[in-house]
Each structure stands twice: as structure tokens, then as C-alpha cells.
Residue, then its C-alpha position, 0 to 999 in steps of 0.5 A: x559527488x562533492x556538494x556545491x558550496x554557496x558560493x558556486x551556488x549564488x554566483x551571478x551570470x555575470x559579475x561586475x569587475x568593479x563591484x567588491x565580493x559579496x556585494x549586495x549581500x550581508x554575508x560575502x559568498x566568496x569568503x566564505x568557500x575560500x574559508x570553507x575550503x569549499x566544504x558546502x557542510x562546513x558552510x552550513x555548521x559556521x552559518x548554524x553557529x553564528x545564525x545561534x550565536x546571533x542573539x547572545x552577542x545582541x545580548x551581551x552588547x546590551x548587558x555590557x555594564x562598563x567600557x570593558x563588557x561593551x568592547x569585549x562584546x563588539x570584539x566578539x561580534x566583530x570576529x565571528x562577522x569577518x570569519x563569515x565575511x558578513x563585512x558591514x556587521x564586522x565594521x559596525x562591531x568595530x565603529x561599536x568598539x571605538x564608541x563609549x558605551x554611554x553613545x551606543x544606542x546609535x550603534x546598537x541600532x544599526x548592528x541590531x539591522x545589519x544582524x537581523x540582515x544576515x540572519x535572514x540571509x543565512x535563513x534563506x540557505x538553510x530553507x533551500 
């Protein structure tokens, strides 16, 4: 028997056509089966990976000692964030690579939230 990926696990009993995939959800469901394949144990290991790599991208971003770090860093961010369809962190990883470094205590604090937001997401699954 093949295992449920989260998607079919999460999916509401009825689901507003207006309202955007994985909405109200740090980490949009769909995305992810769709990049997965459905593959529930492929789900977990990209989930485990960001969920790991969470802190290093947070650091990196705090390190980043001229424009090029910081921009390199939010990239990063901003790259691993769409591949889970975690959208809201994606888009702060990109308002944070269009900011100077010298302005991205702003940013910094709502990536810091929108992380935080995703990893607890993330732990919820990996608990059930």
C-alpha cells in the first residue's frame, strides 16, 4: 500500500474555490504532493531538510558582513522556501534580497516569524 502524502492527509472537507492553495498554511500541501510526486517518504526527507537547514539560512543571513553575503543568503532562503511552497517565506527571502543589508532588521524579524511559523508546521507532521 502506497502511504498518503500530506496533501491528501490535510485536505479540508470542503475547499473554497477562491481561496490560493495552502492557504492559511505556512507550507502549501498541494505544491508539495505535486513536487513529491505524491511520494509521502520523499515529503518527510525535503520537510527534515529544510526543517535542519532552518537555523543555517537564519545564520548565514545574520553573518552576511557586505550586500553579496546577504543576498546569496536570502537566495538560498528563497529557493529552498518555494521548493516546499512555504510562499510567505519565499517572498520575505525575496523583499530580503531587494533590501540593503544596512535596512534588514525589518526583514530579519519577520523571516525570523515566518521561519519559526514553518518549522512548527513541519513539526506537527513529523509528530503525527
Amino acid at each position: 500500500m502506497r502511504p498518503t502524502s500530506f496533501a491528501k492527509r490535510m485536505e479540508p472537507g470542503v475547499a473554497s474555490q477562491d481561496a490560493p492553495c495552502g492557504a492559511g498554511r505556512p507550507i502549501d500541501l498541494v505544491h508539495l504532493s505535486k513536487y513529491t510526486l505524491g511520494n509521502r517518504s520523499l515529503e518527510n526527507e525535503l520537510l527534515g531538510l529544510f526543517r535542519n537547514q532552518a537555523d543555517v539560512y537564519i545564520a548565514r543571513l545574520d553573518a552576511a558582513a557586505d550586500e553579496t553575503e546577504w543576498k546569496n543568503a536570502a537566495h538560498s532562503l528563497k529557493g529552498s522556501a518555494r521548493g516546499l511552497g512555504a510562499w510567505t517565506l519565499a517572498d520575505l527571502a525575496e523583499e530580503a534580497e531587494a533590501t540593503a543589508l544596512a535596512a534588514r532588521e525589518s526583514v530579519m524579524a519577520r523571516i525570523r516569524e515566518a521561519t519559526a511559523a514553518v518549522n512548527a508546521f513541519i513539526d506537527s507532521f513529523m509528530e503525527a
